[in-house]
N, C-alpha and C positions, 0 to 999 in steps of 0.2 A: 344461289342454292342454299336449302337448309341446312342451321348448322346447328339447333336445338336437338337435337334428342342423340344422346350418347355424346355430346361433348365433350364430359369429362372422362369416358372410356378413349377417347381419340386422342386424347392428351396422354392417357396413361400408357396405348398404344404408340406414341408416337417418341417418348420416354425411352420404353421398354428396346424399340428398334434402334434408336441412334446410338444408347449407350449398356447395352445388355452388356458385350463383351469389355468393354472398356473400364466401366465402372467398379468392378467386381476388384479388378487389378489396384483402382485408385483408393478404394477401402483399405488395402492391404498399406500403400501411403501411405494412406493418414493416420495407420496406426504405429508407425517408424518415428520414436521418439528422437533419436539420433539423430541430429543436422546431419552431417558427415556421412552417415549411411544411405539417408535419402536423397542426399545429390549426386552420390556416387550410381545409386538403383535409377535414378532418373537417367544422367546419362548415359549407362548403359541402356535404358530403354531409348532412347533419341539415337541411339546408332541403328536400333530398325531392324532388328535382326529376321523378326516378323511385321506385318500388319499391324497384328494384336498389340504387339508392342510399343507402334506409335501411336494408337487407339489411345492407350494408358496414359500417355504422357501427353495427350494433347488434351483429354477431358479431365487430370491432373489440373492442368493448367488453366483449362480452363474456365474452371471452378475456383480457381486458386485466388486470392488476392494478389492485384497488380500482375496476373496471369497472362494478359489477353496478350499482349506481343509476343511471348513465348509460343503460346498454344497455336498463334498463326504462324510459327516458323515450322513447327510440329506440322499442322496441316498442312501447308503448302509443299511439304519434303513427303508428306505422307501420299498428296495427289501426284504427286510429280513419280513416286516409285511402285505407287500400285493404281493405277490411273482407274482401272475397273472396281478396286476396292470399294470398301463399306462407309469411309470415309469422302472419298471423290464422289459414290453414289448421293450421299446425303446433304453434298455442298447442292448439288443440281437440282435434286428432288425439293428441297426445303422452297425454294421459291413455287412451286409447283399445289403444294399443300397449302400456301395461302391465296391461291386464286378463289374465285368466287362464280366463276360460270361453269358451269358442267361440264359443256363439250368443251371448253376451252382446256378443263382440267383432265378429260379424259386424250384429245387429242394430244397433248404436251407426255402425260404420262405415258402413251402407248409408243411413242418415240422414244423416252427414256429407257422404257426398259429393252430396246431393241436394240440401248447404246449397253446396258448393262444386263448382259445376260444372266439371268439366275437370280436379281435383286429383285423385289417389290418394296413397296411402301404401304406397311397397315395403313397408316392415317388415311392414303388418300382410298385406298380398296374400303377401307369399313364407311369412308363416306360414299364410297360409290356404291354400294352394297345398299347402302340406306336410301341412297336416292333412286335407286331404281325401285325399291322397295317402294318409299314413296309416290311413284311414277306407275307404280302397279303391275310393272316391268320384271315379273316371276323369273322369265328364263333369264336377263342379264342379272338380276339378282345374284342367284342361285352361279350363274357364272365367277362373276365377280366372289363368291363369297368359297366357291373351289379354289382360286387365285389365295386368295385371303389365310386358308385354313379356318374354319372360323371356328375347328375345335380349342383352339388357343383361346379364340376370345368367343366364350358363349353369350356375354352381354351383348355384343353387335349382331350376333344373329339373331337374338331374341328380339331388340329391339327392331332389328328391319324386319322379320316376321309382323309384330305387334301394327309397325306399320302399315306392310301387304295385308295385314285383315281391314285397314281402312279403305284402303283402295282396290284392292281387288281378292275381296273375301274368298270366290269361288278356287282360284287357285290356290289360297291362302290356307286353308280350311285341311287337305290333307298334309300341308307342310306341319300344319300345326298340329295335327295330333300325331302324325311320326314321333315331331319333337317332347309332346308329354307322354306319349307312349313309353319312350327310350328313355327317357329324363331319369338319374338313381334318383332325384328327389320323387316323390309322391305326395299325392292328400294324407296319406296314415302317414308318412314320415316327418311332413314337411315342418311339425313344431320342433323334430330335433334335429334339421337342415343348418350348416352355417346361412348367416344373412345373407353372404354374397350369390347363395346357391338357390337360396328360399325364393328372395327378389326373383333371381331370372325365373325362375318356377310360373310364380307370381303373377310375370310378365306374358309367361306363355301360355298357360291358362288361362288371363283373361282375355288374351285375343284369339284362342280358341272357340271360348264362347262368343266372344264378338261376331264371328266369320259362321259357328253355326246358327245364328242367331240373325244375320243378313243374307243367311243361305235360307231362310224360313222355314230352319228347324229348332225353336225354341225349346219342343221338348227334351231331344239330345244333350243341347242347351242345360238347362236343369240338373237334370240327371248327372251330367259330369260336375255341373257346377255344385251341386248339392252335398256330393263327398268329401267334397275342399271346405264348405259352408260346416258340414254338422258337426266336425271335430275342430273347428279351430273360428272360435266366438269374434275375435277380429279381425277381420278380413281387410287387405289395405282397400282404400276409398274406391279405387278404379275396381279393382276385383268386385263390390260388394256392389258395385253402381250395376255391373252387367248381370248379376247372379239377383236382382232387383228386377233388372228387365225383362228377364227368362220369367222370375213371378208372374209379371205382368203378362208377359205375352202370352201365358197359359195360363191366367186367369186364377191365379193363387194369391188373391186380395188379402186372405187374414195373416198369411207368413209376411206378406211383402209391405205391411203396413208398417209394425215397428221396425223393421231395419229402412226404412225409408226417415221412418222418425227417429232414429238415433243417427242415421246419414247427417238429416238437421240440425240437432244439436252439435252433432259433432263440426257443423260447418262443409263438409263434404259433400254433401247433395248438389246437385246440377241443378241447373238452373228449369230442365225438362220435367226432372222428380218432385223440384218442389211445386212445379204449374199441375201436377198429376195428383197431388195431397191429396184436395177436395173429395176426387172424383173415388180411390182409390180408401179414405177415411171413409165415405158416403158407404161404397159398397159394403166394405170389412165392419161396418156397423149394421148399417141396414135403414141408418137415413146421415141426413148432413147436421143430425141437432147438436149443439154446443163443437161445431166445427171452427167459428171463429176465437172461441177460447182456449181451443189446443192448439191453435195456428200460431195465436202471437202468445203464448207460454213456451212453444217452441223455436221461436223468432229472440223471444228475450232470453231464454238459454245460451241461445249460440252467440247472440251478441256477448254477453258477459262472461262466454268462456274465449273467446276471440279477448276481452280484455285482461283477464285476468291471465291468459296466459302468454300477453304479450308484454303483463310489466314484472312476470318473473325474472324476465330476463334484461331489467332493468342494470345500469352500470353508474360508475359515478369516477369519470376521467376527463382528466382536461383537454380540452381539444386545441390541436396544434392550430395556430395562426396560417392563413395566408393571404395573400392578393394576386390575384390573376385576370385576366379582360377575359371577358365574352365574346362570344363569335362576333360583334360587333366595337371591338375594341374598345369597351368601357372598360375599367379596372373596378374590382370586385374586392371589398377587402373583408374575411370573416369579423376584424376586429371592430370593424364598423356597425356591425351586427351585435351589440353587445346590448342587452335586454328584451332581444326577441328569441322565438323559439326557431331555429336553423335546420333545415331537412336539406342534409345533402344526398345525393343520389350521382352514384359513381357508374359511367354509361361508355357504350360506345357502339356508334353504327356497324360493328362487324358482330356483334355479341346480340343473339336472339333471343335469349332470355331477357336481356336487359330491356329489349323492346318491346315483350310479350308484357312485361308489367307496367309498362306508360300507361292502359287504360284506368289501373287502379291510381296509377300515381296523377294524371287528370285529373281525376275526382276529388282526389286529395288538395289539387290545386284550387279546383272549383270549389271547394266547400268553405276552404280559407283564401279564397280571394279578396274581400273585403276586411280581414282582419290583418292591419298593419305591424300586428306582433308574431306573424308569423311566417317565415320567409322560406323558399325553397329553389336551391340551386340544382341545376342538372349537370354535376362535372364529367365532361368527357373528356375520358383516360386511357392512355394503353395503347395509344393509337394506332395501328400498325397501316393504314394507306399509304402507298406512297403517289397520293395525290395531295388534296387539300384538305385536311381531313376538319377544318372550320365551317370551309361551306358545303364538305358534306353534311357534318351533321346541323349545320342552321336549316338545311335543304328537307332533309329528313324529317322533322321537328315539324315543319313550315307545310310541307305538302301532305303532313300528316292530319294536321291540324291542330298540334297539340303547342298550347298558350305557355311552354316554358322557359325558364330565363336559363341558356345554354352557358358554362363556362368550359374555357380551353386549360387545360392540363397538358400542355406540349412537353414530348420527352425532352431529358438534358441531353444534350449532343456528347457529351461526352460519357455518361453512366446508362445513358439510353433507358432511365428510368424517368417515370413519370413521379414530378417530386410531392405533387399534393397528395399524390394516392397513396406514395410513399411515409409521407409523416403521418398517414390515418391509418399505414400498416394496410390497406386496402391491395392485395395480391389475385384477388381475385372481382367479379361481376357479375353479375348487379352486386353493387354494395349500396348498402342504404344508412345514413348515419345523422341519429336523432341529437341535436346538440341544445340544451336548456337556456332560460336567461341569463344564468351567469359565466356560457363559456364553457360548461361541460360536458361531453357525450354521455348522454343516458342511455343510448339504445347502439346496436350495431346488427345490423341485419343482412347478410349473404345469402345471393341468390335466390331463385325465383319459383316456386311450385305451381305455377301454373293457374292459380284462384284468386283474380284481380277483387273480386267482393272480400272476399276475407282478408286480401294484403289492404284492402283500400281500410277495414273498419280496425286492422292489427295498428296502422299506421297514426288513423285517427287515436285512438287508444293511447298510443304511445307521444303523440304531439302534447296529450291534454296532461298525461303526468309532466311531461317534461314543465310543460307552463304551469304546474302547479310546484314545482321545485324553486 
């Protein structure tokens, strides 16, 4: 099942439910200067007078340094006295959030909650929300997403929305203009919208137009999109790509010209807009003369703003040492690597982002395949299978077709941290990290936008300063 789009709301949803109540208490902690006072406030809370109260003292702990045996004496007294509790819920539910087959996740869930009355779990409703979404599946959507509340979280319903206009525009289409109807944001407000508010906007507008625009109403299409368009000059990529198409598909060649060519420059343009330049430069002129020298004027733009704004964010830190073996149990040592340029790439088969950019990072391989100074590790991290999580991802790699030199980051048994990710400060994925010949990270790059052409000429970019350091 997909686990790209709204991942990091599912985290921050999943956050928010295990430790809303508890956490609030543990601030209050941490701010008890007092040894004396705090061990007295703790044991008082470990005698349990509430729930709430063992909540506090278990994620206290469990947060705490050298915590963890504590915090499971707290949990285990906490399921053992409120067995239907928020606690006992989230021991159960937690394995349940990491499965990966749908029905598997929905059958297991719909037994949970029939052990705990009155519980749900955002994480796994907002992904079931999404996949139905996905699935084009309106009514269990729309079910799922009354389970959910999705007034708490209006990013998971905007992005299952965005997706139901992929897959099944027709029902998609009056969900979607309810939702910009009602929206307090607007096109007149929306430049003095906070960002969290704008986005979701953003998001619902452009698959509004999407869905009137697969409904084969372009002009409706337009029209809405146009009021978002005339008052606010930059429009995110995805919005300006559909409000481009509406041009097109109503035959408004001289509006849809430069913002297709400033899509270009800006590197945003789809791979569709820019096959459509010719035809679409030809018309809004009124022939194709001096068409190949606005094409590669606007070709060389994008490439040198792809360069130039990927060595501003140039670094100069030493990069930690390690050795590790490959899925094929070589040993791997960074220090061995000492005068070539090092692309590490921090990965792992349950993270879809991470694997949405393997086609840009191929090409990056392919392009320096023959040069000996310059080397690229694929480190898988994080790993949460409890299979084999080597010859998944050799498996992965392999049947993908993708020619990369795989390394194992296996967590410590005992800190359950993964230690190379760790010493790169790498907390998150796709991480991507540029290291020069003498040893030091020049670049650091987190997660993935989705534009394997722009991450593949960002990356070349950033290989070619590092080998000039």
């Amino acid at each position: 099942m997909k686990r790209i789009i709204g991942v990091f709301c599912f985290l921050v949803i999943s956050w928010a439910a295990v430790a809303q109540n508890g956490m609030e208490g543990v601030r209050e902690l941490r701010a008890i200067t007092d040894s004396a006072q705090l061990k007295m406030k703790l044991a008082e809370l470990e005698k349990g007078k509430t729930e709430q109260d063992l909540e506090t003292a278990y994620f206290y702990y469990r947060y705490a340094k050298d915590g963890a045996a504590r915090a499971q004496q707290v949990l285990d007294r906490a399921i053992k006295e409120y067995p239907q509790g928020q606690l006992a819920f989230n021991q159960e539910v937690q394995p349940i959030e990491e499965l990966r087959d749908l029905k598997e996740i929905e059958k297991q869930y719909q037994a949970l909650i029939r052990k705990f009355p009155g519980k749900n779990s955002p994480v796994i409703l907002a992904e079931l929300v999404n996949a139905s979404a996905e699935k084009g599946d309106a009514r269990k959507m729309l079910e799922y997403c009354n389970q959910l509340d999705v007034k708490k979280y209006p990013s998971v319903y905007a992005s299952a929305l965005a997706a139901l206009a992929g897959s099944n525009p027709r029902e998609a289409a009056p969900l979607l203009k309810d939702a910009v109807t009602n929206s307090p944001v607007t096109p007149a407000n929306i430049s003095q919208a906070k960002p969290r508010a704008a986005a979701i906007f953003y998001s619902m507008a452009g698959a509004y137009g999407k869905s009137l625009l697969a409904n084969g109403k372009a002009e409706d299409a337009y029209q809405f999109l146009y009021l978002l368009a005339k008052d606010n000059s930059a429009l995110p990529p995805r919005i300006s790509e559909v409000y481009i198409t509406a041009l097109l598909q109503t035959k408004r060649y001289k509006e849809a010209l430069p913002l297709i060519t400033d899509a270009i420059k800006a590197s945003t343009a789809s791979a569709d807009l820019k096959a459509r330049l010719k035809e679409v430069y030809t018309i809004a002129k009124g022939s194709a003369a001096g068409f190949e020298t606005y094409e590669q004027q606007l070709l060389q733009a994008s490439d040198e703003r792809i360069a130039a704004d990927a060595v501003q964010h140039a670094v100069s830190l030493p990069a930690a040492d390690f050795a590790i073996k490959d899925v094929d149990g070589n040993l791997v040592s960074l220090q061995d690597m000492k005068g070539k340029v090092v692309v590490l790439d921090f990965w792992a088969t349950w993270c879809g982002p991470c694997k949405l950019s393997f086609p840009s990072m191929q090409a990056a391989v392919d392009k320096y395949k023959n040069d000996p100074d310059v080397k690229f590790f694929f480190i898988h991290t994080l790993d949460k299978t409890k299979g084999d999580a080597a010859k998944e991802a050799k498996a992965y790699v392999t049947d993908n077709h993708y020619s990369f030199h795989v390394l194992m980051d296996w967590r410590n048994k005992e800190t359950d941290k993964s230690p190379v990710a760790q010493r790169f400060n790498v907390d998150a994925i796709p991480a991507k990290i540029v290291i020069d010949p003498q040893g030091n990270i020049r670049f650091r790059k987190i997660g993935f936008d989705g534009n394997n052409e722009v991450a593949f000429k960002e990356l070349s970019a950033m290989i070619e300063y590092a080998r000039s350091k």
